[in-house]
VOLUM-939905 format. One record per residue (C-alpha): x, y, z; chain; residue in one letter; residue number from 1. Coordinates in nm, 4 decimals. Example, Ala and Ser with C-alpha at 12.3 -4.5 7.8 and 13.67 -1.06 7.14 Angstrom:
// residues 2
{{1.2300 -0.4500 0.7800} A A 1}
{{1.3670 -0.1060 0.7140} A S 2}
//
This chain:
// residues 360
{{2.0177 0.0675 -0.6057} A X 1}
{{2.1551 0.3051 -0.3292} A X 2}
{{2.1371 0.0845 -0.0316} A X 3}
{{2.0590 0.3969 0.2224} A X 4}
{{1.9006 0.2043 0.4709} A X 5}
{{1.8969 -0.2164 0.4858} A X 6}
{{1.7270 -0.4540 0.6825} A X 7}
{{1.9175 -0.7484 0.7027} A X 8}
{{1.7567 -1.0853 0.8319} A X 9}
{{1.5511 -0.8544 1.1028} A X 10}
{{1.3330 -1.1122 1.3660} A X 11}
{{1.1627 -0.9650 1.5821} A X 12}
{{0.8868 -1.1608 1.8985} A X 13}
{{0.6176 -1.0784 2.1073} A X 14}
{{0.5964 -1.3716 2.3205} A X 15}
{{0.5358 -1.7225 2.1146} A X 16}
{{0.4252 -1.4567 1.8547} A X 17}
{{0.6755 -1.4019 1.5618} A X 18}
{{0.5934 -1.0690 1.4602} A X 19}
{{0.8796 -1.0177 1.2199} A X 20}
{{1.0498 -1.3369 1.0487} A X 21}
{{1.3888 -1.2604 0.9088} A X 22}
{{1.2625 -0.9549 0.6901} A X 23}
{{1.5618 -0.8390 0.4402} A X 24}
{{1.5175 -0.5268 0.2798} A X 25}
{{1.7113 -0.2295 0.1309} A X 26}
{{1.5598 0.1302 0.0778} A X 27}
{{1.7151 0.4233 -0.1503} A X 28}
{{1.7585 0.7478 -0.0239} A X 29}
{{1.5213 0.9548 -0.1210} A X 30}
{{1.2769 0.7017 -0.2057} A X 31}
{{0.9179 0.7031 -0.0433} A X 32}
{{0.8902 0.3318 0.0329} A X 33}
{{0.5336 0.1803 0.2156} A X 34}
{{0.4696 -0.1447 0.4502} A X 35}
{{0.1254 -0.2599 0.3724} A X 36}
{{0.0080 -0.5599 0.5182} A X 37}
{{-0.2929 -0.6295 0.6888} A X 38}
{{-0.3463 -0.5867 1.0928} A X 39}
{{-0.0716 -0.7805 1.2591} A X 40}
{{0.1379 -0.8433 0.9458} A X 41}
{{0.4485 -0.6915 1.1173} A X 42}
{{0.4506 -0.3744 0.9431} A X 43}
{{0.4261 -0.1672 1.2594} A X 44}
{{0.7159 -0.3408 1.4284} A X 45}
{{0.9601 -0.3371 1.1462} A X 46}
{{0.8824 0.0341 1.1894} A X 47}
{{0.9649 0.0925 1.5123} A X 48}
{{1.2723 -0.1052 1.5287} A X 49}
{{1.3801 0.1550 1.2615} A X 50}
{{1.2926 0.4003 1.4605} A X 51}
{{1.4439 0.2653 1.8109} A X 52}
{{1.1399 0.1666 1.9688} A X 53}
{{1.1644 -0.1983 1.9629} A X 54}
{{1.5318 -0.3947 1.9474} A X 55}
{{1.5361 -0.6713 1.7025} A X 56}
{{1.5953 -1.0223 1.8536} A X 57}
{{1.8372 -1.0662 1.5911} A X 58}
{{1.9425 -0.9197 1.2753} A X 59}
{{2.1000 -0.5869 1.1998} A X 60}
{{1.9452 -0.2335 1.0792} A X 61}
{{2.2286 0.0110 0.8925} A X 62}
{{2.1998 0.3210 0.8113} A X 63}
{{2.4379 0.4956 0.5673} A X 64}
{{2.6684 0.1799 0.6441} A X 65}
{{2.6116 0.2156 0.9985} A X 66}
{{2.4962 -0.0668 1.2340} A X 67}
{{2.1956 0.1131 1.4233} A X 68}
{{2.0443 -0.1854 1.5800} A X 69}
{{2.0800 -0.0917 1.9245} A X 70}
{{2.1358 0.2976 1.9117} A X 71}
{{1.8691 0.5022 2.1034} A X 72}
{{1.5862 0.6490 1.9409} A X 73}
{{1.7150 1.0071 2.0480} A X 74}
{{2.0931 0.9013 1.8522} A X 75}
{{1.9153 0.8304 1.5263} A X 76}
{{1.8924 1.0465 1.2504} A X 77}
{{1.4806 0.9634 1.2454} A X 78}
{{1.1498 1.1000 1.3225} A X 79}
{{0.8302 0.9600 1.3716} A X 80}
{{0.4960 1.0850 1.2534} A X 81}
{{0.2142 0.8599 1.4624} A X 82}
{{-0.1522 0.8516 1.4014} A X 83}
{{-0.2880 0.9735 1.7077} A X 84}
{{-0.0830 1.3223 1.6304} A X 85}
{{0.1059 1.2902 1.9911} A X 86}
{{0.0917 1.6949 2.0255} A X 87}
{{0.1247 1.9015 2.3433} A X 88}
{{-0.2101 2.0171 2.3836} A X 89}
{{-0.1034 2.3015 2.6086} A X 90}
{{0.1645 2.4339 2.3131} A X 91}
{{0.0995 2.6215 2.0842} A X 92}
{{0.1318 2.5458 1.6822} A X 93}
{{0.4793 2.7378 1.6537} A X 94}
{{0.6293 2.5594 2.0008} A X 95}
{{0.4706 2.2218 1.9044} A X 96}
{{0.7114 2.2322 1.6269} A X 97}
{{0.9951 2.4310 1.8048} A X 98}
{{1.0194 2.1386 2.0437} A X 99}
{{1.3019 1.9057 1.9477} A X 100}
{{1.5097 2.2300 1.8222} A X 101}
{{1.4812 2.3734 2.2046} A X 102}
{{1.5678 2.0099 2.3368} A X 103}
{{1.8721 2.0455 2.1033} A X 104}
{{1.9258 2.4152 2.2479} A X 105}
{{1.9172 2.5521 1.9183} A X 106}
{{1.9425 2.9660 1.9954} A X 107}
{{1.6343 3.1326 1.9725} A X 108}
{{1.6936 3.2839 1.6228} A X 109}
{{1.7792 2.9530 1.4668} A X 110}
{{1.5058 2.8295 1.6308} A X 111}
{{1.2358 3.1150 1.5129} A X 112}
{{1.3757 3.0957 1.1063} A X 113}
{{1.3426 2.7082 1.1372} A X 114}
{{0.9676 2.6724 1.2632} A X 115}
{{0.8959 2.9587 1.0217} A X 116}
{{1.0209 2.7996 0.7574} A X 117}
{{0.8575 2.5151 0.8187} A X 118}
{{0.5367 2.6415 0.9226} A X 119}
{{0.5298 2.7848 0.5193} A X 120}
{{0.6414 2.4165 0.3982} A X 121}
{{0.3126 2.3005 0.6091} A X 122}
{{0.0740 2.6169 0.4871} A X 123}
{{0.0443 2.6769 0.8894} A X 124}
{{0.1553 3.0446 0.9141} A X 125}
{{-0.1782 3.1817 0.9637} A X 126}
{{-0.1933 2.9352 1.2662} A X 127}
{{0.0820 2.9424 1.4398} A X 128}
{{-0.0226 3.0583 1.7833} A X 129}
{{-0.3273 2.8357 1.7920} A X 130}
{{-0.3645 2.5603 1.9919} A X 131}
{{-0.4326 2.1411 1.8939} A X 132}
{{-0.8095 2.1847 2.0168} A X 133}
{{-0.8465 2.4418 1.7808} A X 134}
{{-0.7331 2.2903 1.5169} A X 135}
{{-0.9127 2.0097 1.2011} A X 136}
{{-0.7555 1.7160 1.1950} A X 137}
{{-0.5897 1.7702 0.8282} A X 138}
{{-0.3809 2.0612 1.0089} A X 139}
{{-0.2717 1.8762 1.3034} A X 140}
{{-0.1462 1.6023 1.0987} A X 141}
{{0.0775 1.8684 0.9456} A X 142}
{{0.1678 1.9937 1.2768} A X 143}
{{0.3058 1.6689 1.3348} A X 144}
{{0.4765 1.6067 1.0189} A X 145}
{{0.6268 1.9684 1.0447} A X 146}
{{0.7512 1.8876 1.4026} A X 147}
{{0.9370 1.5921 1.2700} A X 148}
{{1.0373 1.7659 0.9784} A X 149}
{{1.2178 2.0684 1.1698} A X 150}
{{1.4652 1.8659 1.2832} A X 151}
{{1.5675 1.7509 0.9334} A X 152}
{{1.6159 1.3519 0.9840} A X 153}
{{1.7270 1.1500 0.7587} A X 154}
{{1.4605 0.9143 0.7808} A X 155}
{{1.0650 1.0003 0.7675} A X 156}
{{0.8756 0.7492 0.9571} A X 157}
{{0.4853 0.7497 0.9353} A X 158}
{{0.3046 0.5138 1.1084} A X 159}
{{-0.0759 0.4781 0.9397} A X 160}
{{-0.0616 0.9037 0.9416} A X 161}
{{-0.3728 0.9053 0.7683} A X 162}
{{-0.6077 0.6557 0.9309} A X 163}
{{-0.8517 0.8948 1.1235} A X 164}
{{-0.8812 1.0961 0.8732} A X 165}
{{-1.1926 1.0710 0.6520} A X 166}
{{-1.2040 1.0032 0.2745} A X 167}
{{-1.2009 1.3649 0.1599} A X 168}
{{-0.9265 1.4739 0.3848} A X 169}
{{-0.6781 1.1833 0.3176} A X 170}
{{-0.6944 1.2250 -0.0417} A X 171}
{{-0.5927 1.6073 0.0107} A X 172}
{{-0.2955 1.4767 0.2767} A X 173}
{{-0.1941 1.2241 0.0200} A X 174}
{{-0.1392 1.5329 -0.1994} A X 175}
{{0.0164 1.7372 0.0629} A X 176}
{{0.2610 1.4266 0.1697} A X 177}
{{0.3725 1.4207 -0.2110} A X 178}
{{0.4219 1.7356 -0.2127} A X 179}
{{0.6264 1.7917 0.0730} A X 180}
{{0.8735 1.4655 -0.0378} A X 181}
{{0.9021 1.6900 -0.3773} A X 182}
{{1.0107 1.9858 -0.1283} A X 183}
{{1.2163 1.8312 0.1483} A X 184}
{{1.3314 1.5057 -0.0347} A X 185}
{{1.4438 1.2569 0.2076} A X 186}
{{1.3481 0.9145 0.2791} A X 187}
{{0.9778 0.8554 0.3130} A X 188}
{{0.9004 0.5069 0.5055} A X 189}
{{0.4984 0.4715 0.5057} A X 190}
{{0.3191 0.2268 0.7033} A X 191}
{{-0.0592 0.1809 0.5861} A X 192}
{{-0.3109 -0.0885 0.5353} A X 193}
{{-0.4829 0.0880 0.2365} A X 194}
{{-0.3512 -0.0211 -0.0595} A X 195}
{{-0.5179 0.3357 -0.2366} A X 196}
{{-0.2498 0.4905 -0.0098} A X 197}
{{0.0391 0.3009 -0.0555} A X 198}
{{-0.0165 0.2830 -0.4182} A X 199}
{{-0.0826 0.6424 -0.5316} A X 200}
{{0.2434 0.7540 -0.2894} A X 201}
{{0.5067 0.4926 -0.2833} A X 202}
{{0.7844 0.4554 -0.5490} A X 203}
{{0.8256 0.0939 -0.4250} A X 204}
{{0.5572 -0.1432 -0.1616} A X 205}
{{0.6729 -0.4266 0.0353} A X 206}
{{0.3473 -0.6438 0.0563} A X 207}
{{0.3461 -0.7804 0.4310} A X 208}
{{0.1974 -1.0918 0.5984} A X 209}
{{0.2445 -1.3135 0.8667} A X 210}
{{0.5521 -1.1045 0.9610} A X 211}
{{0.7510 -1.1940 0.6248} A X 212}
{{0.7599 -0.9736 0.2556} A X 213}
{{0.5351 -1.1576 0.0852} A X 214}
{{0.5937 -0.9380 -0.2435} A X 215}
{{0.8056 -0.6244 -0.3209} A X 216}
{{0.8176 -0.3818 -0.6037} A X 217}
{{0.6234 -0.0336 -0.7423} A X 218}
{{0.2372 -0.0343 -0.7857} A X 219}
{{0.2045 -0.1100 -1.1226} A X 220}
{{0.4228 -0.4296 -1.0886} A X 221}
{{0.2363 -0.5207 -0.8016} A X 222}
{{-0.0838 -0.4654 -0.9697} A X 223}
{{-0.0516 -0.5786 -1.2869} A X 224}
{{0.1724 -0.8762 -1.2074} A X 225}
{{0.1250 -1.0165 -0.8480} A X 226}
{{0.3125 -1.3126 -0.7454} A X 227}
{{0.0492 -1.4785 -0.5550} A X 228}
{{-0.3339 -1.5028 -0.4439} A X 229}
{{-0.2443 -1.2605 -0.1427} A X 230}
{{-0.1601 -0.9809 -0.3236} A X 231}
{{-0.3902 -1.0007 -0.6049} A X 232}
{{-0.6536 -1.0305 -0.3725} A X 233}
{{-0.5314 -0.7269 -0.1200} A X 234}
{{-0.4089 -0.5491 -0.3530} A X 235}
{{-0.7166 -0.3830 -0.4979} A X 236}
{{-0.9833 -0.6455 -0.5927} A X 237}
{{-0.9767 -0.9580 -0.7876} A X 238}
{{-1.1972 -1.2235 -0.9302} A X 239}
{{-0.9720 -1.5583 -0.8009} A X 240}
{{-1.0769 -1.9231 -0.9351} A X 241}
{{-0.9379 -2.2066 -0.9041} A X 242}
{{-0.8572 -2.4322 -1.2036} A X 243}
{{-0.5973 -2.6726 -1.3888} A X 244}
{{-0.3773 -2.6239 -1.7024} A X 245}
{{-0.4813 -2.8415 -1.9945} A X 246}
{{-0.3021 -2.7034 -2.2923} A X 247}
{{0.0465 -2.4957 -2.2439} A X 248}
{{0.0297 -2.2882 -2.5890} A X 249}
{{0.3327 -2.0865 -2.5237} A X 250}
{{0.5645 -1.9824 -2.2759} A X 251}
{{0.2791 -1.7243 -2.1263} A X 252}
{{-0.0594 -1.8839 -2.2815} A X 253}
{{-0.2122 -2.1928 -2.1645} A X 254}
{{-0.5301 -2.2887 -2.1798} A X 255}
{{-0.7286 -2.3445 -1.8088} A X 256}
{{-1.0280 -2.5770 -1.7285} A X 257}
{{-1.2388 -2.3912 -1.4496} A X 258}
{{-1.4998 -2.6130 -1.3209} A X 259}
{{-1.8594 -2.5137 -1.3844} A X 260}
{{-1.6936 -2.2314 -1.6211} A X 261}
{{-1.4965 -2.4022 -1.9318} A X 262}
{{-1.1973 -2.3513 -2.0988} A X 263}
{{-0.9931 -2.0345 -2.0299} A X 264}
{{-0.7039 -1.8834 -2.1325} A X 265}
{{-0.4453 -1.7528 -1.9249} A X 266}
{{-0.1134 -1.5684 -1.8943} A X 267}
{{0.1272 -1.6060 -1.6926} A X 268}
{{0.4770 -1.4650 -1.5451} A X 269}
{{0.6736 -1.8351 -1.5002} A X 270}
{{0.6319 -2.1597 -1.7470} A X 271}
{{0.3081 -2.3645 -1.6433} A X 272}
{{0.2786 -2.7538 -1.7323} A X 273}
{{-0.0319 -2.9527 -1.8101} A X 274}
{{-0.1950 -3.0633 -1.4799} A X 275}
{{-0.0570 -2.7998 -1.2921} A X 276}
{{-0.3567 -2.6006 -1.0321} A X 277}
{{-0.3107 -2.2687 -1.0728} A X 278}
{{-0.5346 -1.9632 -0.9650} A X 279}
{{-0.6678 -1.7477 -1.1740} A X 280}
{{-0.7179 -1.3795 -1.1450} A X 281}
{{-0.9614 -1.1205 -1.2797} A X 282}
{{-0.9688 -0.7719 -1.2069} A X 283}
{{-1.3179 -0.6349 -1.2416} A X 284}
{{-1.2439 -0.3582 -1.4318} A X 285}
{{-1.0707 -0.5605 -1.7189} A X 286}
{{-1.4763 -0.7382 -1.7338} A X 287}
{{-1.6782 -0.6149 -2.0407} A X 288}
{{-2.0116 -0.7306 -2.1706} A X 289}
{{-2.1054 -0.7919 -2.5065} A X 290}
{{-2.1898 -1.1005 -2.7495} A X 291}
{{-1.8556 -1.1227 -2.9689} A X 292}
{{-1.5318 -1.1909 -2.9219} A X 293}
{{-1.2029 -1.2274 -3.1020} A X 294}
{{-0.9892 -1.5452 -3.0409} A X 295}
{{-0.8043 -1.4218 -2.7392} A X 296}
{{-1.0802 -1.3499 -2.5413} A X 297}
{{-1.2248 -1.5316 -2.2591} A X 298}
{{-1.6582 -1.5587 -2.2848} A X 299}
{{-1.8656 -1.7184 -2.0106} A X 300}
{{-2.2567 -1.6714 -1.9455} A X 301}
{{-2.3894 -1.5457 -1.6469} A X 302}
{{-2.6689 -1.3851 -1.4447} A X 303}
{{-2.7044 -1.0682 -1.2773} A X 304}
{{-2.7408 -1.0478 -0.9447} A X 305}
{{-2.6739 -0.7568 -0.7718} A X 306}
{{-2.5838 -0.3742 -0.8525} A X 307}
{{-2.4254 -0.1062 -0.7169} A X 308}
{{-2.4268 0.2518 -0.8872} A X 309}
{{-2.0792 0.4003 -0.8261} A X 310}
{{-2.1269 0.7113 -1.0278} A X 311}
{{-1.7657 0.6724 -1.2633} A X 312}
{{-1.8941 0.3016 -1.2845} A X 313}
{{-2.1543 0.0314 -1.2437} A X 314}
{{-2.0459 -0.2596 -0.9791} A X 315}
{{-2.2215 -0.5769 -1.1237} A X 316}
{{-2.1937 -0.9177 -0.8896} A X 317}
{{-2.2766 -1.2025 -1.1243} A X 318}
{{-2.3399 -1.5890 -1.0773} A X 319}
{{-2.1524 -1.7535 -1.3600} A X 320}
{{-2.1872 -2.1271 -1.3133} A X 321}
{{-2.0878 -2.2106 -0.9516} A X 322}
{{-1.9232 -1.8999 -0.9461} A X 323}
{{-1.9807 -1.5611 -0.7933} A X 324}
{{-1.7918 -1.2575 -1.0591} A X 325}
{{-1.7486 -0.9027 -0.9882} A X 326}
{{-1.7474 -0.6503 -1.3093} A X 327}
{{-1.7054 -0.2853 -1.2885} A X 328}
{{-1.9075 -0.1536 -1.6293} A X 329}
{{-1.9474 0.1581 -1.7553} A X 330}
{{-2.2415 0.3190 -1.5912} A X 331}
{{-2.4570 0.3961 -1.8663} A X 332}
{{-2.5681 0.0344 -1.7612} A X 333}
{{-2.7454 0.1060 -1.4662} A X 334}
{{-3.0067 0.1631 -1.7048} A X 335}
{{-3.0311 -0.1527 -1.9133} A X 336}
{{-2.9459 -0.4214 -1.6590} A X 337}
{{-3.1890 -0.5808 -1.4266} A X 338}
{{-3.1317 -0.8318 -1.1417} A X 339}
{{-3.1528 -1.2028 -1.3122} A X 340}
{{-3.0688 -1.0590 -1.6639} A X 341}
{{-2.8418 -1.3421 -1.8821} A X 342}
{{-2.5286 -1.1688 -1.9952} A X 343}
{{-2.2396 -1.2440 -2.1787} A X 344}
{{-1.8673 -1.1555 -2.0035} A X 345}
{{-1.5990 -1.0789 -2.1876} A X 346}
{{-1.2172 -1.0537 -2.0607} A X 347}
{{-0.8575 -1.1208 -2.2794} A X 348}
{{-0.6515 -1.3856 -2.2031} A X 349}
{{-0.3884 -1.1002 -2.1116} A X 350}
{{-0.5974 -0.9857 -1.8275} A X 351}
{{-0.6533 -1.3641 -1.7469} A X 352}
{{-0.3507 -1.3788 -1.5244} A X 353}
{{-0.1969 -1.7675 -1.3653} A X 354}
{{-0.0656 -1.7830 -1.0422} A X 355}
{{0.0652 -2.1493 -0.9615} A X 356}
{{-0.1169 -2.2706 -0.6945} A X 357}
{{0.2020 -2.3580 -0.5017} A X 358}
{{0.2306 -1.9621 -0.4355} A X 359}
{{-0.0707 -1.9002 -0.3097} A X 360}
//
């Protein structure tokens, strides 16, 4: 891996709060890499010490090779995109993003094919000459990525970009943001606490908390094989119990005792040993219903208690012995299920996955 720009053993405090705790970390060029982390997790501050905003107590940032730790904001080949926009409300579109280029006296016809240019990148020709106020707040969000884009960093910092938008509109700037990396191609760093965001953008997603990476890897790694009960459970949504090996039947399959449920089986990523707690996790969507099963597959009773039509699916909450389950079914249920119906669950030992207790 191109080791563009590295992290190495960065600590960073606010007080007698350790925001970051010796984070090591190495980004491509190119790549779009995300922080996601929950408020407070440090992924904020490990931003802004890339970008010059903070200094690390210790621990070194390079970039290229170079030690950047304590160069200037202004002497670093980065730009920030923050989530309050930051725009001159008294400039216009075109000299919002001609900005930096007249700090750097750029002449005027450098400056004029530059903001042009990127004023097509951003699909913002047609408003160049309005003001912020008159403006949605999709298009000032690409004001403010254009802005930092005109001056052609190295680096593209965003710092929770997307977090007043609503739904609608951050699903079409998720589009736009992978579109422009397709277009411009540098290095993407993307600070978020929605895991829909991070995942459906990132090529790689350090999972943050407590100021440390708690996980790190590409969404379907993450997803499909989290180390731990943190990211399984933040990390879209997971049915977690808590049980104990009784059988190990291969390197992957053991067999699980969950109290109040039974016997389970389980996979996991490391060798388990009999005894050994270990969580189990569940994604709803890998829940079926139905009354037979083959050998593999898991099978516990349980009532319905509660459901939510969500058009592509039917969210079912379900008491299964002392247990509360979540199942997302097709939603051709909604018709047949009633609150305090007895159903049987269905989900393979594959998607049955063992995290040792001791990483949780």
């Amino acid at each position: 891996m191109d080791d563009f720009l590295i992290f190495d053993r960065v600590t960073k405090s606010f007080g007698e709060a350790r925001a970051v705790n010796e984070v090591s970390l190495s980004i491509s060029q190119g790549e779009v890499f995300s922080l996601l982390g929950p408020s407070g997790c440090g992924k904020t501050t490990l931003l802004r010490m890339a970008a010059g905003f903070e200094s690390p107590d210790s621990g070194r940032i390079l970039l290229k090779g170079k030690d950047i730790t304590v160069l200037p904001p202004e002497k670093r080949p980065v730009n920030t995109v923050f989530q309050n926009y930051a725009l001159f409300p008294h400039l216009s579109v075109f000299e919002n993003i001609a900005f930096g280029l007249r700090v750097a006296k750029r002449n005027k016809a450098e400056v004029t094919r530059e903001v042009e240019a990127m004023l097509s990148l951003t699909q913002l020709t047609d408003h160049a000459q309005k003001r912020p106020s008159q403006l949605s707040g999709g298009q000032k969000q690409r004001v403010a990525i254009a802005r930092a884009l005109v001056n052609k960093p190295e680096v593209l910092l965003l710092d929770e970009p997307l977090a007043a938008l609503d739904l609608k509109l951050r699903q079409h700037m998720l589009a736009e943001l992978r579109r422009l990396h397709e277009e411009v191609g540098i290095t993407f760093i993307y600070v978020t606490h929605d895991q829909g965001e991070a995942m459906s953008l990132s090529n790689r997603i350090a999972v943050m908390n407590q100021g440390r990476i708690i996980q790190l890897g590409g969404p379907v790694e993450l997803y499909e094989k989290p180390q731990n009960r943190f990211v399984a459970s933040f990390i879209g949504d997971a049915n977690l119990l808590t049980g104990n090996v009784i059988e190990v039947i291969s390197d992957e399959l053991s067999k699980v005792q969950v109290a109040g449920l039974g016997e389970l089986l389980a996979v996991s990523h490391e060798p388990l040993s009999v005894g050994q707690a270990v969580e189990l996790s569940i994604r709803p969507e890998r829940i079926s219903m139905g009354e037979t099963a083959e050998a593999s597959t898991n099978r516990v009773e349980a009532l319905v208690d509660d459901m939510t039509y969500l058009g592509s699916s039917l969210r079912c909450t379900l008491i299964a012995g002392a247990h509360r389950l979540s199942a997302d079914l097709p939603p051709q249920f909604a018709a047949s299920l009633s609150k305090g119906d007895k159903v049987h669950l269905m989900f393979s030992a594959s998607h049955t996955l063992a995290l040792p207790s001791s990483l949780s």
